[in-house]
N, C-alpha and C positions, 0 to 999 in steps of 0.2 A: 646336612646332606638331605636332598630328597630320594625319592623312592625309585626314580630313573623314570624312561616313557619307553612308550610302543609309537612310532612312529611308520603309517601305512601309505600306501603308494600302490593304484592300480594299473597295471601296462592299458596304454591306448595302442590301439593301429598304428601309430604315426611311431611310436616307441620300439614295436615288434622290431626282432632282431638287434636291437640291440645289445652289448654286454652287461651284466650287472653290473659293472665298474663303470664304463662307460655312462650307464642310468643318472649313476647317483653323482658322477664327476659334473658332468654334465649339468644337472637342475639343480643340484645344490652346491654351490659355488663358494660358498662359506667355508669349507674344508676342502684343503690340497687331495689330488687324486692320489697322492702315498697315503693321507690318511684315510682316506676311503676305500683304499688297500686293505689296507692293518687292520679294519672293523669288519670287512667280509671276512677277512682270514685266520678273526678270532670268531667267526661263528655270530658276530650281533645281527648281520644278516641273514633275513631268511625267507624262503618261499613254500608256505603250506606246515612251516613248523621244522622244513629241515635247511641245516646249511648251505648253503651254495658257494662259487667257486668265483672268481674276479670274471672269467672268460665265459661263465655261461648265460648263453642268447636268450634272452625276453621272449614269451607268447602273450597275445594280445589277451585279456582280462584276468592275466594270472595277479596275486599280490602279491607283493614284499612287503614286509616288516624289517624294520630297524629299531633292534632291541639296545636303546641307549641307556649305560647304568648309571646308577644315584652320580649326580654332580654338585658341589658348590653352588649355588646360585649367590648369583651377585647382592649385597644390602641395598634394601630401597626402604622406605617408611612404607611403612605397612596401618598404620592409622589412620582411618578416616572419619570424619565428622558427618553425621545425620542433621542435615536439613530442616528436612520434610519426612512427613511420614504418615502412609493411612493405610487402608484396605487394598488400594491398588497401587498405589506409588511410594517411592525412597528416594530421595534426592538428596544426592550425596557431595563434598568437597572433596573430591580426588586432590591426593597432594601429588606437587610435582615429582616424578622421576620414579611413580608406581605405572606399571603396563597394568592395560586392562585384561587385556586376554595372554593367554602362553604365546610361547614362541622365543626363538633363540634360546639364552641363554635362561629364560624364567619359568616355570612349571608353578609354582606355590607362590613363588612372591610376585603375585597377581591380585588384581581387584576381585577377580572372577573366584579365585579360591579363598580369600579374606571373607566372603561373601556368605563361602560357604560355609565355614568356620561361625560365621555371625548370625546365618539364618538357615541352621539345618534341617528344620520341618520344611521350610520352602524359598530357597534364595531365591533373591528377585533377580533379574536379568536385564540386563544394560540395553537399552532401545538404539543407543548410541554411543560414539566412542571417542575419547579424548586421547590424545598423542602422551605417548610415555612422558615427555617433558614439560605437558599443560596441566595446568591446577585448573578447578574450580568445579562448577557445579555440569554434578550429571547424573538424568533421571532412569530409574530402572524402573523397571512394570513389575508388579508383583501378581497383578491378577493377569489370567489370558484376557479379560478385556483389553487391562491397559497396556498389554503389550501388542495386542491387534490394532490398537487404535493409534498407541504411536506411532508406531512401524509404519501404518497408511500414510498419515499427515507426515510426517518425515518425507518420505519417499513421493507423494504429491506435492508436496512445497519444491523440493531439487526438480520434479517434472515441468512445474511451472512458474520457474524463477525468475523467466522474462517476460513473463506476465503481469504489469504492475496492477490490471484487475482482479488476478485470480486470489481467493484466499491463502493467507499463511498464518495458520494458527500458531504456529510455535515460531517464536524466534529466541535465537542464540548470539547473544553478544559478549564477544569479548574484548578482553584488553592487552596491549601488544607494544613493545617499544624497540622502535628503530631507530638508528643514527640520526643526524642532523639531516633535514632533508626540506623539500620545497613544495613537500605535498599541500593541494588546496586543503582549506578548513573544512571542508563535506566534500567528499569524492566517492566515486564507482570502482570496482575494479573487476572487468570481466574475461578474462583470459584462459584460454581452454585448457583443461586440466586430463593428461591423459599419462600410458606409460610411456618411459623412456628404458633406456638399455644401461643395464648398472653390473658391471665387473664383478660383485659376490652376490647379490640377491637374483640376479635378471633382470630387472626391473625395478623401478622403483617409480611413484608420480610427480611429476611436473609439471611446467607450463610445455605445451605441446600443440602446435597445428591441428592436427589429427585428434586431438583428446575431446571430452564434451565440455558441454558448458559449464561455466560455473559465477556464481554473481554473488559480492559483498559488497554492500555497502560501507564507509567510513566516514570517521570526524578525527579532527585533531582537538587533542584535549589539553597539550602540552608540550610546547617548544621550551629546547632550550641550547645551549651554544653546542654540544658535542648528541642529546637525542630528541627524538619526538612520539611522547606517548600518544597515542590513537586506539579509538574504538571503535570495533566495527563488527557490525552485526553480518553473518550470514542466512542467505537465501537457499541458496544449496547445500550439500553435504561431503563436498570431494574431498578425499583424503588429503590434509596437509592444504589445506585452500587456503588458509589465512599465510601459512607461512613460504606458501606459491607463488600468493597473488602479492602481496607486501615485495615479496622479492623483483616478481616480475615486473613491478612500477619501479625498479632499482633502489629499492630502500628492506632489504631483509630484516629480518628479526636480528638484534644484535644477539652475539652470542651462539648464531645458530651455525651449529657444524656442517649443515647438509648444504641448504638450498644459497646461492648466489645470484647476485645482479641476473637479471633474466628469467629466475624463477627455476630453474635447472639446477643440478649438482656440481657445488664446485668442483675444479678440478684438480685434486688432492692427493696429492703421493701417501703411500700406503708408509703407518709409520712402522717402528723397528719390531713388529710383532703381526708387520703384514697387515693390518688395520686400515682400511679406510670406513670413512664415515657414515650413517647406515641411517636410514629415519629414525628410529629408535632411540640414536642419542641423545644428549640432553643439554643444558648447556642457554639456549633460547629463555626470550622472555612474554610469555604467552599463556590467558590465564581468562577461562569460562566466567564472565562475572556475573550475568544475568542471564536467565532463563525465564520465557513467560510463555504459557501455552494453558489451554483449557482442558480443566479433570475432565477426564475420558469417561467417567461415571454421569458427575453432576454437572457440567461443561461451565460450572463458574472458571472467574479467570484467575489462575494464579501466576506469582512472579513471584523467583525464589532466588534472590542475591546471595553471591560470596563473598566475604571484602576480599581485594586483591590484595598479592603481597605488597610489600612496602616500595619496590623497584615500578609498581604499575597504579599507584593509588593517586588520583587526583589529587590537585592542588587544593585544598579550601580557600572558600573565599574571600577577600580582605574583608575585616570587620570595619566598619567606620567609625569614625573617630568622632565624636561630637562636645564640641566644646560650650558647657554652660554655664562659664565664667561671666561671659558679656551681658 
């Protein structure tokens, strides 16, 4: 069991008058409005430290808190492999089906609290962020250099991803395998990534008209009669872009609960526990293999591989045979 949370929420204008029930029915769609009943009406909600009532009306910049007590958290592997390692950086092998940060169901079994656990004078902090279900390598800043200098190049690489000019120091490639499909041997895939509307979260990102850009590059590294493994490097950084954009060429991630033909959320009946499928889940086969970008101190170039699991590992290549009989 963990220790529970405080979860806080400030009223906007747009919120004013609202009920408390209403609030939390409302944006947090996760839980039936009985049980966001049952949780005011033991007192976990609260405004200013005192309880409140289902019926009483929101003023605009008051807070609530939601005093959630110690839960279960689900098993994930909580071990990870060290890379790299110096005065500014840690470059790590997240294994699959660890979240990086909280949320839902997870408070501890998190990268983010492992971290902590691992480096309590000064845990380094993730520049970026890998999908609860993706392995492989991912870099933290340990100095405020190099979490300044990340942060920029990250964030100017997504700014100018259709830019085949402009610099991109850091690239991230990974490896991905979908069904049997007809994708070219090098291909693009640039289809805008925005939110869409999801029955328990609100939202959730997909492929979208209205969404921004987003651009990967790919290669096929391996057919075969039922998948096709590919790697492809991204330019941008949109949430879930690899398992967006793979979908939205009609060839998803096998395996993957969320995203379907179009790059969208399939359309999934909730199973006998009221469940439907959430980014979070796991299941997909998608896995950070390379990493190359320049130390933010010494700007030499570094490139720091993970082998992939056994489901996403290249072919070797045939040895030849030489006959020195004749």
């Amino acid at each position: 069991m963990n220790q529970g949370w405080v979860y806080r929420d400030r009223i906007t204008p747009a919120e004013a008058n609202l009920s408390v029930l209403d609030f939390y029915t409302n944006r947090y769609r996760h839980s039936s409005r009985e049980e966001w009943r049952d949780r005011i009406l033991s007192s976990q909600i609260r405004q200013n430290g005192y309880s409140v009532a289902p019926d009483d009306r929101l003023q605009p910049g008051q807070t609530l808190t939601y005093h959630r007590p110690p839960w279960q958290e689900p098993e994930v592997p909580l071990a990870f492999e060290v890379l790299y390692e110096d005065e500014d950086l840690v470059a790590i092998a997240k294994p699959a089906g660890l979240p990086v940060l909280p949320g839902s169901n997870f408070l501890t079994h998190t990268l983010l609290h492992q971290l902590k656990l691992c480096y309590p004078e000064n845990p380094p902090i993730p520049v970026h962020r890998l999908g609860r279900g993706t392995s492989g390598v991912m870099i933290l800043g340990r100095s405020t250099l190099a979490r300044s200098v990340l942060s920029r190049q990250l964030r100017e690489s997504t700014a100018t991803a259709a830019d085949p000019q402009a610099p991109h120091p850091i690239r991230k490639t990974y490896r991905a395998l979908v069904g049997a499909s007809d994708l070219p041997d090098v291909f693009t895939l640039t289809t805008a990534i925005g939110k869409v509307d999801h029955p328990v979260l609100g939202y959730v990102y997909a492929a979208s008209p209205n969404g921004l850009p987003a651009y990967s590059e790919g290669k096929v590294i391996q057919r075969t009669a039922d998948s096709t493994l590919v790697e492809v490097t991204i330019r941008t950084g949109r949430p879930h872009q690899i398992r967006i954009h793979l979908a939205a060429a009609g060839y998803p991630l096998l395996g993957d609960p969320l995203y379907g033909p179009g790059g969208i959320p399939l359309p999934v009946a909730p199973d006998e526990d009221g469940r439907i499928p959430v980014p979070g889940d796991i299941g997909y086969h998608l896995h950070a293999y390379r990493l190359e970008l320049p130390h933010p101190q010494t700007q030499e170039s570094l490139q720091i591989v993970c082998p992939a699991p056994p489901a996403l590992q290249a072919p070797e290549p045939e040895s030849e045979v030489i006959d020195n009989s004749a």
